[in-house]
mmCIF file as Biopython writes it, N, C-alpha, C and O atoms, coordinates in Angstrom:
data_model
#
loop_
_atom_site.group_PDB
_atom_site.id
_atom_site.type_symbol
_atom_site.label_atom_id
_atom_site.label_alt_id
_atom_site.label_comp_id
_atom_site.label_asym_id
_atom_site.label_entity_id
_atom_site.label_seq_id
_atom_site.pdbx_PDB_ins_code
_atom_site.Cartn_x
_atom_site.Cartn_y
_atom_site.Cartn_z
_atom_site.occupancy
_atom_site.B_iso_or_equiv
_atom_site.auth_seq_id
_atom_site.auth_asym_id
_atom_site.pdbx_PDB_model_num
ATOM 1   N N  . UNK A ? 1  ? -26.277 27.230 -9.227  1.0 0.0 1  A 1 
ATOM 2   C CA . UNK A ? 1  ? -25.603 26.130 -8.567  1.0 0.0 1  A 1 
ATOM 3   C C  . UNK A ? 1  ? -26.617 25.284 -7.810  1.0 0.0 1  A 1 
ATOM 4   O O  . UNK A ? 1  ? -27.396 25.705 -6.954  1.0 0.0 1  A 1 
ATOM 5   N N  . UNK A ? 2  ? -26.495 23.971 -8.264  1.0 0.0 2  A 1 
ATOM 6   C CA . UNK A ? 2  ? -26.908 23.427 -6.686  1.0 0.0 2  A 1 
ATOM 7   C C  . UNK A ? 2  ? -26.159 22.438 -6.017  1.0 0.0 2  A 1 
ATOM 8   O O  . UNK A ? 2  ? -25.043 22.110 -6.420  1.0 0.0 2  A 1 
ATOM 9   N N  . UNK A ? 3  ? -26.734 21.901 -4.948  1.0 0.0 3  A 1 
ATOM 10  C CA . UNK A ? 3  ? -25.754 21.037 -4.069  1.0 0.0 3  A 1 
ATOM 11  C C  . UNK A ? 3  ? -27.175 20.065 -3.928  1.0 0.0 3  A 1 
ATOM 12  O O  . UNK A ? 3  ? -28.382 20.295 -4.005  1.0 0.0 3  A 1 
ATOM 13  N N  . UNK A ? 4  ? -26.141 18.584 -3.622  1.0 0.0 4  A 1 
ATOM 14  C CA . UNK A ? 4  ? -26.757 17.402 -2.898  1.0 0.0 4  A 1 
ATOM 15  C C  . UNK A ? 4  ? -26.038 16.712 -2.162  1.0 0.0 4  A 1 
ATOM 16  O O  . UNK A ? 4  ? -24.859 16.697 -2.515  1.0 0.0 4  A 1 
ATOM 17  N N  . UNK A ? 5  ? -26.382 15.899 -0.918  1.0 0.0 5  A 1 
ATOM 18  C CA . UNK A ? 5  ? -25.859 15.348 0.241   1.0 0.0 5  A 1 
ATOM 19  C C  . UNK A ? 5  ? -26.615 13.731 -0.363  1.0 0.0 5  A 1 
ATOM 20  O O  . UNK A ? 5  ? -27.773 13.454 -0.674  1.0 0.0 5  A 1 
ATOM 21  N N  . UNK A ? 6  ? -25.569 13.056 -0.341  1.0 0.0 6  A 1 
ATOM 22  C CA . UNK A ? 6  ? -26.450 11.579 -0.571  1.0 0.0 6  A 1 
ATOM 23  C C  . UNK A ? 6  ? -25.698 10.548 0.244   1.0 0.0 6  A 1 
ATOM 24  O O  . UNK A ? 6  ? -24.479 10.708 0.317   1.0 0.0 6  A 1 
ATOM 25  N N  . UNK A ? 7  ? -26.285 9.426  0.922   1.0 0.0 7  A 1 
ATOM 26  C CA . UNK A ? 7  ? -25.625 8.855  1.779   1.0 0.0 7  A 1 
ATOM 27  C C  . UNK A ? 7  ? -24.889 7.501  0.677   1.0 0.0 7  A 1 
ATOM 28  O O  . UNK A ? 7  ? -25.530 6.967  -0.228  1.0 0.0 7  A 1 
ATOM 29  N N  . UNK A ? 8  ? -23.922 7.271  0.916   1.0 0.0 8  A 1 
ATOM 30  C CA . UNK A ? 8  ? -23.425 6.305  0.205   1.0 0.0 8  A 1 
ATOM 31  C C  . UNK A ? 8  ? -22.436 4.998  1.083   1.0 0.0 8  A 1 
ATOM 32  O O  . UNK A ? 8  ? -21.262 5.014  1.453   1.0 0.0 8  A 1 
ATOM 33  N N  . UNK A ? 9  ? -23.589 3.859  1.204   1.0 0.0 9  A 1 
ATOM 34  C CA . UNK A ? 9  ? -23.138 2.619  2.358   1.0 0.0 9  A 1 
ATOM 35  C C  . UNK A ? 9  ? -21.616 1.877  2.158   1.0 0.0 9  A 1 
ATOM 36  O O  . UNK A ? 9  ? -20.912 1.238  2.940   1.0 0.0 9  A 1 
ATOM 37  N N  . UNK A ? 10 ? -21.444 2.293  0.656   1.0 0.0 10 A 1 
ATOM 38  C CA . UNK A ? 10 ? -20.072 1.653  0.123   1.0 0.0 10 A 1 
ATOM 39  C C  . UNK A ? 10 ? -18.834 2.480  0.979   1.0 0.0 10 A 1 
ATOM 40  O O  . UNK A ? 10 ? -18.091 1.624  1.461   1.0 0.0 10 A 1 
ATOM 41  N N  . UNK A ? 11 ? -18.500 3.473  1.228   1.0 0.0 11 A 1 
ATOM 42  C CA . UNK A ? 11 ? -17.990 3.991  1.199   1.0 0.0 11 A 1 
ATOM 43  C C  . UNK A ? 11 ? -17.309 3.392  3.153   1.0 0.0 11 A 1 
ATOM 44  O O  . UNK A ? 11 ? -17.803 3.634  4.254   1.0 0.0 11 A 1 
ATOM 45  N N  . UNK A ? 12 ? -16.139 2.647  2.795   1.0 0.0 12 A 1 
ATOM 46  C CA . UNK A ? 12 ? -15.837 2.519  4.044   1.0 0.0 12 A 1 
ATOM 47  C C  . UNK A ? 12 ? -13.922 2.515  4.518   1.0 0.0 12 A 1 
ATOM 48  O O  . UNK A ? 12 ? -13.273 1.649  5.105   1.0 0.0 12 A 1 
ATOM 49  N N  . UNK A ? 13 ? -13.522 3.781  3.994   1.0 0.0 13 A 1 
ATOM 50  C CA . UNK A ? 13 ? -12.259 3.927  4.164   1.0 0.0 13 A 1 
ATOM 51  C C  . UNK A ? 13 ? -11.815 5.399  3.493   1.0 0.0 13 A 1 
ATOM 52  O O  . UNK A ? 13 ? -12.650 6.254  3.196   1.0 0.0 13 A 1 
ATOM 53  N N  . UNK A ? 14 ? -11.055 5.483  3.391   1.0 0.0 14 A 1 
ATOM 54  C CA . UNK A ? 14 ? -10.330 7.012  2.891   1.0 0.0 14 A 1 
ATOM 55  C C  . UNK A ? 14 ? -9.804  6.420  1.823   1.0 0.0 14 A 1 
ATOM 56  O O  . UNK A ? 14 ? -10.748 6.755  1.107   1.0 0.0 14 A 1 
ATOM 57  N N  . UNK A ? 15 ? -8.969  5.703  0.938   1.0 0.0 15 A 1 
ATOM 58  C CA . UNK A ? 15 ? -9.067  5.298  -0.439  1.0 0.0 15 A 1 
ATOM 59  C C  . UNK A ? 15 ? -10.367 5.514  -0.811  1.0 0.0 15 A 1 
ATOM 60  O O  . UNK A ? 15 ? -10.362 6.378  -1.688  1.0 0.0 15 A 1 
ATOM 61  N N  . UNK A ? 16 ? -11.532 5.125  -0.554  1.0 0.0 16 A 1 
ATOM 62  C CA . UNK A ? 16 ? -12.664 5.515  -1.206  1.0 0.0 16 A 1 
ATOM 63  C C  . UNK A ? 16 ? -13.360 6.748  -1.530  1.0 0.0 16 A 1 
ATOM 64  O O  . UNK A ? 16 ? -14.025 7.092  -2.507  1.0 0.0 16 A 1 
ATOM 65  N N  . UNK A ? 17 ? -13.023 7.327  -0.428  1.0 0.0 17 A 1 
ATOM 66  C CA . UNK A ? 17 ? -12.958 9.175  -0.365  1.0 0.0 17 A 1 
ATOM 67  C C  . UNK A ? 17 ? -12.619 9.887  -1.140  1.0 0.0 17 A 1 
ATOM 68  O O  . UNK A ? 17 ? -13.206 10.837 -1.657  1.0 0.0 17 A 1 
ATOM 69  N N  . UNK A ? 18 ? -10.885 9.181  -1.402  1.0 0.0 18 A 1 
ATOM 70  C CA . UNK A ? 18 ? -10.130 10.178 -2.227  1.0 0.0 18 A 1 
ATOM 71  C C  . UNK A ? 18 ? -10.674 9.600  -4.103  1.0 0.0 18 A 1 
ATOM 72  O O  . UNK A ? 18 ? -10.406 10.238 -5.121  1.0 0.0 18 A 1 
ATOM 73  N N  . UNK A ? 19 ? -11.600 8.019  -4.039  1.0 0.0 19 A 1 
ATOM 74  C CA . UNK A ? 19 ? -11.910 7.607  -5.593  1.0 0.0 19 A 1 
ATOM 75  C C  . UNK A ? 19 ? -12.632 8.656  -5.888  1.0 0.0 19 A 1 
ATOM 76  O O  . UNK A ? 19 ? -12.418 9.539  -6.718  1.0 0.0 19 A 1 
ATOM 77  N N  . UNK A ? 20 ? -13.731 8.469  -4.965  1.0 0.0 20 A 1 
ATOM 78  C CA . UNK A ? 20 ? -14.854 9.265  -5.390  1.0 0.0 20 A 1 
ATOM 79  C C  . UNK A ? 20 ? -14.810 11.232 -5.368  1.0 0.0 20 A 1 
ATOM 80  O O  . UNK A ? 20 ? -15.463 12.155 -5.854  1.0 0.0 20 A 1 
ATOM 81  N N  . UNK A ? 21 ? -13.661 11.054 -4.520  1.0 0.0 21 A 1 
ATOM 82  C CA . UNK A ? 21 ? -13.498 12.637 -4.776  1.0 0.0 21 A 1 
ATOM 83  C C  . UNK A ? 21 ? -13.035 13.324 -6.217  1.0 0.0 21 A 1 
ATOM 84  O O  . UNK A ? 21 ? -13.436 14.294 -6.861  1.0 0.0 21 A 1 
ATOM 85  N N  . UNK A ? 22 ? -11.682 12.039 -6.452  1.0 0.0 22 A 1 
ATOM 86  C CA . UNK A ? 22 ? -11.220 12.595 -7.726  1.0 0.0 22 A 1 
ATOM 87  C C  . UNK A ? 22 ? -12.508 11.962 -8.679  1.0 0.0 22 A 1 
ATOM 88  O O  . UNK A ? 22 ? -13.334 12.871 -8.591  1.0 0.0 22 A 1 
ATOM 89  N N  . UNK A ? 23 ? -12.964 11.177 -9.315  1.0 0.0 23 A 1 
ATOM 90  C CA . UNK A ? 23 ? -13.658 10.927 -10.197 1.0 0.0 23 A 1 
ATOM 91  C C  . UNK A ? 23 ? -14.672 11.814 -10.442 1.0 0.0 23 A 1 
ATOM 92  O O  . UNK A ? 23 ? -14.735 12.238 -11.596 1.0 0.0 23 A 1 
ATOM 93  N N  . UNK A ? 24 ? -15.749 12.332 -9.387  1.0 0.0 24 A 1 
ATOM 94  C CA . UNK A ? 24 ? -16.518 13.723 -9.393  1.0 0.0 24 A 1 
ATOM 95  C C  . UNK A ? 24 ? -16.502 14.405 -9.924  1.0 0.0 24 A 1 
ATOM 96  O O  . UNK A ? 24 ? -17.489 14.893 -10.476 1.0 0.0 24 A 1 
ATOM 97  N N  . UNK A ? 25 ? -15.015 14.893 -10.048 1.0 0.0 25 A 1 
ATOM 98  C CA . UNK A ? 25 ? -14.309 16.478 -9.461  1.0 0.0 25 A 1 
ATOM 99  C C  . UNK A ? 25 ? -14.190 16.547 -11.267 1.0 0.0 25 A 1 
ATOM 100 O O  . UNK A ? 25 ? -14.495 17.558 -11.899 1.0 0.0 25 A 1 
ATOM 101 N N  . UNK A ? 26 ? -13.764 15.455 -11.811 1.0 0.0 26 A 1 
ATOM 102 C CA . UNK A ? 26 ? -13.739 15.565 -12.962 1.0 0.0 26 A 1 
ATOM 103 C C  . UNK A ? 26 ? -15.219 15.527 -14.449 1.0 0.0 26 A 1 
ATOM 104 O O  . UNK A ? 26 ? -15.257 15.471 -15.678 1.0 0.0 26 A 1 
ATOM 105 N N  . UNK A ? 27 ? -16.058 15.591 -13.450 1.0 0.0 27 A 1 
ATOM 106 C CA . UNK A ? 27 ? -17.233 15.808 -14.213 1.0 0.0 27 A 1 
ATOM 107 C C  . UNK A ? 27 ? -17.269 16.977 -14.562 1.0 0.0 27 A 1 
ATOM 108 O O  . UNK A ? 27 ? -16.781 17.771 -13.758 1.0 0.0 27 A 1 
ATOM 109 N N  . UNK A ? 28 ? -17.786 17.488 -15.733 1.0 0.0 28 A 1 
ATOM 110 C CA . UNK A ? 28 ? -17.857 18.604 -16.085 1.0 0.0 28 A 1 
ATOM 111 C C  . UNK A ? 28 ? -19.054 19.023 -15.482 1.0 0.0 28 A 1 
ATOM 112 O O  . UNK A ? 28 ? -20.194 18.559 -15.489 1.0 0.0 28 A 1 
ATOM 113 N N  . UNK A ? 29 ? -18.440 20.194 -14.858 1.0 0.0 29 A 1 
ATOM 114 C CA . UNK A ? 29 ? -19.858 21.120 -13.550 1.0 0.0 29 A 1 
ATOM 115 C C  . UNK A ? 29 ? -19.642 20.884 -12.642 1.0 0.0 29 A 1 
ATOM 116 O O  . UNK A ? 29 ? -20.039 21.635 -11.751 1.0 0.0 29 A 1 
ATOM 117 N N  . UNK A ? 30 ? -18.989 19.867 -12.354 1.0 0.0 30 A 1 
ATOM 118 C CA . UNK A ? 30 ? -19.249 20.242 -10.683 1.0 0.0 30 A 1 
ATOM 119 C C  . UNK A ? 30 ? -17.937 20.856 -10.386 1.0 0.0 30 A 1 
ATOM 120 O O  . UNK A ? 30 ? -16.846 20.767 -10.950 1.0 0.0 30 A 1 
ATOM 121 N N  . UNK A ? 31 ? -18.457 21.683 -9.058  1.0 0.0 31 A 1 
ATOM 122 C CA . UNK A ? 31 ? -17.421 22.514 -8.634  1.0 0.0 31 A 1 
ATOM 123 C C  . UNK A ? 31 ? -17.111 22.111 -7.063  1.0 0.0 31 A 1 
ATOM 124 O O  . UNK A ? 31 ? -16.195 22.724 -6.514  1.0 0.0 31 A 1 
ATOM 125 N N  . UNK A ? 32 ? -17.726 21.257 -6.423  1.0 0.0 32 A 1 
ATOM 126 C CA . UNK A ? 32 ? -17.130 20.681 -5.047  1.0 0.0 32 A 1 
ATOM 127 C C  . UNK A ? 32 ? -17.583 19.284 -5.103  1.0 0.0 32 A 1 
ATOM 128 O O  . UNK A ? 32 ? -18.654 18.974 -5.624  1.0 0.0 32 A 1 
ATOM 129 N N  . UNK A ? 33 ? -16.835 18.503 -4.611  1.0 0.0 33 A 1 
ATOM 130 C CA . UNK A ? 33 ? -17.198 17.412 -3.988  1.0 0.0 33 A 1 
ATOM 131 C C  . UNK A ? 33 ? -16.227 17.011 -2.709  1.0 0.0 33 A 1 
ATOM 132 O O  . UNK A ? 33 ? -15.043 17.308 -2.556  1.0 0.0 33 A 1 
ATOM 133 N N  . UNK A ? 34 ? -16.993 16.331 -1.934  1.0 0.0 34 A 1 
ATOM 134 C CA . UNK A ? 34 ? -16.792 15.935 -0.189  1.0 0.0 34 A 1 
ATOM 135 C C  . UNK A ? 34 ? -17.177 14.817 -0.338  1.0 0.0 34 A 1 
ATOM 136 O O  . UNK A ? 34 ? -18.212 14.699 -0.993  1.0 0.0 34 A 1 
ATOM 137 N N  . UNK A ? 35 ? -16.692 13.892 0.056   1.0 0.0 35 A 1 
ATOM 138 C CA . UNK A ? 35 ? -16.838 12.476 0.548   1.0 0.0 35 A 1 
ATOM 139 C C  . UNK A ? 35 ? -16.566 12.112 1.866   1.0 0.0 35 A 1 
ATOM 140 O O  . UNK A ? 35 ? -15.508 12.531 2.334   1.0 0.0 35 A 1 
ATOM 141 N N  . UNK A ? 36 ? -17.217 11.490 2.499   1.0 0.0 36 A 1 
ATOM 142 C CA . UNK A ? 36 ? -16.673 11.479 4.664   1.0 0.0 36 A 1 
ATOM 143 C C  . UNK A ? 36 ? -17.385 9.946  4.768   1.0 0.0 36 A 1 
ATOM 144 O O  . UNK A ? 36 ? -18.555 9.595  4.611   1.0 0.0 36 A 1 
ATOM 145 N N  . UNK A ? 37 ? -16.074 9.137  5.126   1.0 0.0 37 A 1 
ATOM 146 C CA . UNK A ? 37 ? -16.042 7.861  5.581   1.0 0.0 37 A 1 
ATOM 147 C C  . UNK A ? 37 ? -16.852 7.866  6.666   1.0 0.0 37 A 1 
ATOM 148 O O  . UNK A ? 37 ? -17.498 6.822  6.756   1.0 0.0 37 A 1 
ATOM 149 N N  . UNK A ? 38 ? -17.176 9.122  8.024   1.0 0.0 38 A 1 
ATOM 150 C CA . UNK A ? 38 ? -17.473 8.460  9.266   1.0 0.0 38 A 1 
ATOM 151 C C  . UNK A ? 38 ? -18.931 8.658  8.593   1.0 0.0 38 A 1 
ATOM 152 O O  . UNK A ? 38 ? -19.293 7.511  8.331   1.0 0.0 38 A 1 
ATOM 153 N N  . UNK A ? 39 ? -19.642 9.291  8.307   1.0 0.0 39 A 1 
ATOM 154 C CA . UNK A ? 39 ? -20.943 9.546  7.666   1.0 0.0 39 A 1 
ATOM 155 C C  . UNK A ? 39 ? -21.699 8.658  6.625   1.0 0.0 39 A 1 
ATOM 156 O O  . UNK A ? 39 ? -22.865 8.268  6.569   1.0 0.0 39 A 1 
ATOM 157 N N  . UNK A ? 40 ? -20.443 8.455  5.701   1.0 0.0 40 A 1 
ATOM 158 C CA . UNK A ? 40 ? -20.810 7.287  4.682   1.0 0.0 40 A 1 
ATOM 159 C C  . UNK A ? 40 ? -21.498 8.162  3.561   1.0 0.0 40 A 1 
ATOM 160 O O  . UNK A ? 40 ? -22.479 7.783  2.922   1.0 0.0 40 A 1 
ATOM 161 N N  . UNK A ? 41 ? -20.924 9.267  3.416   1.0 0.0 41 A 1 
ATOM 162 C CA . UNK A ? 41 ? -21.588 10.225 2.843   1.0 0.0 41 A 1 
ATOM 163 C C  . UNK A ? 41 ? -21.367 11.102 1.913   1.0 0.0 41 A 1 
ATOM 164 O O  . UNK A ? 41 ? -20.556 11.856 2.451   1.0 0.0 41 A 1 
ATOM 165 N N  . UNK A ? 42 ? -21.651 11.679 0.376   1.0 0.0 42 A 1 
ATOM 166 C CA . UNK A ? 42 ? -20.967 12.514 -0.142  1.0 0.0 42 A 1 
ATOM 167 C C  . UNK A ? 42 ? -21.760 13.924 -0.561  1.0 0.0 42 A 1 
ATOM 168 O O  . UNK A ? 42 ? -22.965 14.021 -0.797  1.0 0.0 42 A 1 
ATOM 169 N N  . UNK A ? 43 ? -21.045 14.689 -0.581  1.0 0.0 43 A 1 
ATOM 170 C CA . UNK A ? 43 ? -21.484 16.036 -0.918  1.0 0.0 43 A 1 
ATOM 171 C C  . UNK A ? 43 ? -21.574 16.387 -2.320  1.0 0.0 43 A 1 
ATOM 172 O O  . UNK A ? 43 ? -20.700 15.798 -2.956  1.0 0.0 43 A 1 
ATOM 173 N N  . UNK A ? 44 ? -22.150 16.970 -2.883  1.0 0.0 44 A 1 
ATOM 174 C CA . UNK A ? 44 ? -21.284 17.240 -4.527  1.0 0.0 44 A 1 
ATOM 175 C C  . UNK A ? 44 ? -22.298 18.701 -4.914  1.0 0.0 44 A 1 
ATOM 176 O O  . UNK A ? 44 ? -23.502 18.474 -5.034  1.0 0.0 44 A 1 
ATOM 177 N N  . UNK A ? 45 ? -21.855 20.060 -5.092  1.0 0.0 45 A 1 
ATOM 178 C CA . UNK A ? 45 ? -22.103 20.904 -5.985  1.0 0.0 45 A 1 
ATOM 179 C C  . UNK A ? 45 ? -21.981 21.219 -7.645  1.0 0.0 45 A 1 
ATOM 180 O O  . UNK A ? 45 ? -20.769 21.289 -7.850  1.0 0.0 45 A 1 
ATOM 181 N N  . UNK A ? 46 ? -22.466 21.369 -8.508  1.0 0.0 46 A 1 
ATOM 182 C CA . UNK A ? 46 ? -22.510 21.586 -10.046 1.0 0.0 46 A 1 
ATOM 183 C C  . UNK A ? 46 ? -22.783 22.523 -10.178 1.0 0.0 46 A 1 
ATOM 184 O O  . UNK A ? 46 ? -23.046 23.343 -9.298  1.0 0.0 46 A 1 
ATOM 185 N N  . UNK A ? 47 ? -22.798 22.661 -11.273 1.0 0.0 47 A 1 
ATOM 186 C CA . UNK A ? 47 ? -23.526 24.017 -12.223 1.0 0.0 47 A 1 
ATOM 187 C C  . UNK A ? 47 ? -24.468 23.337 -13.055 1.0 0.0 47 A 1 
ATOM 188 O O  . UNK A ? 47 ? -24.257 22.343 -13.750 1.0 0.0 47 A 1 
ATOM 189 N N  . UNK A ? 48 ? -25.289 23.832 -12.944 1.0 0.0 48 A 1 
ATOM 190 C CA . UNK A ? 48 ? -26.852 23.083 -13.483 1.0 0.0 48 A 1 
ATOM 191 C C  . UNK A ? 48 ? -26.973 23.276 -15.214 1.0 0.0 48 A 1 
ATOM 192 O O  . UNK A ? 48 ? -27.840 22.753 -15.914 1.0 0.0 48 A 1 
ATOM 193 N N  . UNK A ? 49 ? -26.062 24.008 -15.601 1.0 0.0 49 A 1 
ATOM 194 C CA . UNK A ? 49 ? -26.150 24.504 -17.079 1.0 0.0 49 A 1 
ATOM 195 C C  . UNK A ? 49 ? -25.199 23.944 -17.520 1.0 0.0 49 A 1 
ATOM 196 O O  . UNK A ? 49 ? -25.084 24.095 -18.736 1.0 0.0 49 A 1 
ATOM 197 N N  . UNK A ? 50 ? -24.185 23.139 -16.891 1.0 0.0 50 A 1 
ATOM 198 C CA . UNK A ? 50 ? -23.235 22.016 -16.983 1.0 0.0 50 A 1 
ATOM 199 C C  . UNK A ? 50 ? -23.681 20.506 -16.977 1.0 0.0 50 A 1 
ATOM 200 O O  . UNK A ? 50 ? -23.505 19.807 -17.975 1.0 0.0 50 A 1 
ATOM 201 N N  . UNK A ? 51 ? -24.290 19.998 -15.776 1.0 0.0 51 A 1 
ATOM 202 C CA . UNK A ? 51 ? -24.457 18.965 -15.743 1.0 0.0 51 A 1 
ATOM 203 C C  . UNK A ? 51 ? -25.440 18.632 -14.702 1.0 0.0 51 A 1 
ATOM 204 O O  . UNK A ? 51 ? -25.717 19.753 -14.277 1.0 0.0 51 A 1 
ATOM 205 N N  . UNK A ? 52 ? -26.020 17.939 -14.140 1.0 0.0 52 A 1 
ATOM 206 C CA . UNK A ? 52 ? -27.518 17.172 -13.512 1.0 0.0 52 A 1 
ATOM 207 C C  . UNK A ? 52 ? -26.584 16.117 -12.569 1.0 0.0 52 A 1 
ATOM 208 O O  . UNK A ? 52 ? -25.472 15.596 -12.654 1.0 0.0 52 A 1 
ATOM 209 N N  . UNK A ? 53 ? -27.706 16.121 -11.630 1.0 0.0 53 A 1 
ATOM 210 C CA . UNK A ? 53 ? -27.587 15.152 -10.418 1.0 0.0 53 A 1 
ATOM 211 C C  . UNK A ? 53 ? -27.601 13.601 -10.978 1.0 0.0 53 A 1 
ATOM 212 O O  . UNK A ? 53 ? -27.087 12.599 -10.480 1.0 0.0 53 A 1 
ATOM 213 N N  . UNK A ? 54 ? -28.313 13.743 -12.101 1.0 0.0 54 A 1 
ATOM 214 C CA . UNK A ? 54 ? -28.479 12.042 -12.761 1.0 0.0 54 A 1 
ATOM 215 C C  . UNK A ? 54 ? -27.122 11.844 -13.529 1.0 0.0 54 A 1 
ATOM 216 O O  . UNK A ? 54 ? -26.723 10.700 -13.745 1.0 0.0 54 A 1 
ATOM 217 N N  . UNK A ? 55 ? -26.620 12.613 -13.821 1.0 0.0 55 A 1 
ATOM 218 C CA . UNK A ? 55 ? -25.186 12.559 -14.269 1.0 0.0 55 A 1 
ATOM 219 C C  . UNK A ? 55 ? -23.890 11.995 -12.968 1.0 0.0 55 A 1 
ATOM 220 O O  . UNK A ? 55 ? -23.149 11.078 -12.612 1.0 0.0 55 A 1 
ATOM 221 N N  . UNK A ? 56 ? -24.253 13.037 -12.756 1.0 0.0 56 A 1 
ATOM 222 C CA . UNK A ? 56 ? -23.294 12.381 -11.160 1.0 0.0 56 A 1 
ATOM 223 C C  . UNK A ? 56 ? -23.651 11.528 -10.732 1.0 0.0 56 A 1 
ATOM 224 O O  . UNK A ? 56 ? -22.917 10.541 -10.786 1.0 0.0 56 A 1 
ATOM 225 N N  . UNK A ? 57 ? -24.878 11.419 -10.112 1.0 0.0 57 A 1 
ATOM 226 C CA . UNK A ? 57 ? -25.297 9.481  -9.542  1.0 0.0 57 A 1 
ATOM 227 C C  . UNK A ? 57 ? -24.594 8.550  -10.754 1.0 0.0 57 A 1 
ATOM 228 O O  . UNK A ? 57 ? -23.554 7.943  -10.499 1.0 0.0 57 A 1 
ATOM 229 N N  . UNK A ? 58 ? -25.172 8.472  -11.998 1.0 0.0 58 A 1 
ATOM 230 C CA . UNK A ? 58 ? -24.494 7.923  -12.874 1.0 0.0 58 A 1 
ATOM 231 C C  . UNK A ? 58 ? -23.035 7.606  -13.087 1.0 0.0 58 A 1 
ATOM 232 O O  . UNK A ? 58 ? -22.634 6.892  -14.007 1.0 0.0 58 A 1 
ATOM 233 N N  . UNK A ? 59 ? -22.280 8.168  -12.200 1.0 0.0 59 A 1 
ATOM 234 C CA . UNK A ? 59 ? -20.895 8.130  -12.281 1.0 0.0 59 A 1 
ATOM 235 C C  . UNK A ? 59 ? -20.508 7.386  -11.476 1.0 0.0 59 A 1 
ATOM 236 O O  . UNK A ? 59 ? -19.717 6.444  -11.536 1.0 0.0 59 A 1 
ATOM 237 N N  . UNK A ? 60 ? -21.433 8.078  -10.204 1.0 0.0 60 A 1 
ATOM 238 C CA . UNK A ? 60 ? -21.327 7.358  -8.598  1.0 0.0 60 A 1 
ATOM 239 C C  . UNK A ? 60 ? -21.263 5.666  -8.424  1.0 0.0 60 A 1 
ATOM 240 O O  . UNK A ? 60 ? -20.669 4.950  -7.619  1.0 0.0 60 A 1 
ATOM 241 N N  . UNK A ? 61 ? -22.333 5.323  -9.786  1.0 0.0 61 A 1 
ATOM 242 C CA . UNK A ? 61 ? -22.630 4.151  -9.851  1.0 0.0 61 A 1 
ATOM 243 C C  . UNK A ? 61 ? -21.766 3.291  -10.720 1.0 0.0 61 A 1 
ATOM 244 O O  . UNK A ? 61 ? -21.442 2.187  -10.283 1.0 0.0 61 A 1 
ATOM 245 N N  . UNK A ? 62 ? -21.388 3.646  -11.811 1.0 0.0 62 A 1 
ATOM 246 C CA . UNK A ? 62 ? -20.052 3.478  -12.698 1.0 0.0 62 A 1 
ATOM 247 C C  . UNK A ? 62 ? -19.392 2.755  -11.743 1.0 0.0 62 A 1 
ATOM 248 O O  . UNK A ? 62 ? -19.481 1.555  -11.486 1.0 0.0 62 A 1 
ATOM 249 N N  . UNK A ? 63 ? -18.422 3.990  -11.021 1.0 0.0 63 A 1 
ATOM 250 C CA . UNK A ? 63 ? -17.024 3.548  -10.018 1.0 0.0 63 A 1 
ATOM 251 C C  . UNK A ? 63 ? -17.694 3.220  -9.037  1.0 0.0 63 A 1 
ATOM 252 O O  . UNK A ? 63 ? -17.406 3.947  -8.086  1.0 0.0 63 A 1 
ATOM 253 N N  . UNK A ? 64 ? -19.040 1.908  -8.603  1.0 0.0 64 A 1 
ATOM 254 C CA . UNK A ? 64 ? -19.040 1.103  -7.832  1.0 0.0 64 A 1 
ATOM 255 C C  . UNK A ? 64 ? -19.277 1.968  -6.453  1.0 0.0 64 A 1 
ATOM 256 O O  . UNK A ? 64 ? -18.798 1.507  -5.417  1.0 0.0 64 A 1 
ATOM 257 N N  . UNK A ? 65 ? -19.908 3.047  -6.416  1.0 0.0 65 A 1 
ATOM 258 C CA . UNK A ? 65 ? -20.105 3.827  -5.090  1.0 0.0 65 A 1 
ATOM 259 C C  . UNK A ? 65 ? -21.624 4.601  -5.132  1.0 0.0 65 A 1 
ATOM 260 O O  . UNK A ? 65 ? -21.909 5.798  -5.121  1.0 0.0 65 A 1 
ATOM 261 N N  . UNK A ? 66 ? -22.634 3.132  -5.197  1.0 0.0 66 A 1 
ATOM 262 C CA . UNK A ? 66 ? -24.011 4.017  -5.815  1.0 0.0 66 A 1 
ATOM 263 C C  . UNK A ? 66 ? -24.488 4.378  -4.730  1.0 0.0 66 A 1 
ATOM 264 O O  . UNK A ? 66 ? -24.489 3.501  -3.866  1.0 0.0 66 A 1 
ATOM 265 N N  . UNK A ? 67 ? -25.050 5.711  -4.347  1.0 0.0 67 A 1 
ATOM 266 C CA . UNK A ? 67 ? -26.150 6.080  -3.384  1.0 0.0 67 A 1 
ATOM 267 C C  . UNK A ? 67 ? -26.890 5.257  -3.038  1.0 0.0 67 A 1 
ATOM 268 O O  . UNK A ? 67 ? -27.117 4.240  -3.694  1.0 0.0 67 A 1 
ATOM 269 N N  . UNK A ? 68 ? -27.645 5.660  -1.445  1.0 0.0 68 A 1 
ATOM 270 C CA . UNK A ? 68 ? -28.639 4.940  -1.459  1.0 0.0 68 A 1 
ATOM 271 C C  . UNK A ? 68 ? -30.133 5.279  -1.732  1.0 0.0 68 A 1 
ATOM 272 O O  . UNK A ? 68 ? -30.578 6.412  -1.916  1.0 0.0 68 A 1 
ATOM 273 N N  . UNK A ? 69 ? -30.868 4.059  -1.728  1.0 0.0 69 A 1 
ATOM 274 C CA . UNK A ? 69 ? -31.946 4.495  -2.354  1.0 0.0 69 A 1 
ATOM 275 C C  . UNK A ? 69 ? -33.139 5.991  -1.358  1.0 0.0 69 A 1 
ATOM 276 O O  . UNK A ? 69 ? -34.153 6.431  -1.898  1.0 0.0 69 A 1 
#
């Protein structure tokens, strides 16, 4: 498993929380994701034999919620 914390500036309400939570969640591998409006911030765990962090950013960025640099 691993985990990453990435700050994400888009993120400024709880509709956005719950986008990016469900959209994640549905990647194949990952097994948590957290999103927190006061932080601006999301969490996300995978399974590495599933899927990559460039996968998820990639998604992040898709639905308009890209990390920052």
């Amino acid at each position: 498993m691993a985990e990453k914390t990435v700050s994400v500036p888009t993120i400024s309400c709880g509709h956005c929380v719950k986008t990016i939570e469900r959209e994640v969640a549905e990647l194949d591998g990952v097994t948590s994701v957290s999103a927190d409006a006061g932080s601006r911030s999301v969490t996300v765990t995978w399974d590495e034999g599933a899927t990559s962090w460039p996968a998820v950013e990639e998604l992040l960025v898709e639905i308009n919620y890209p990390p920052a640099e």
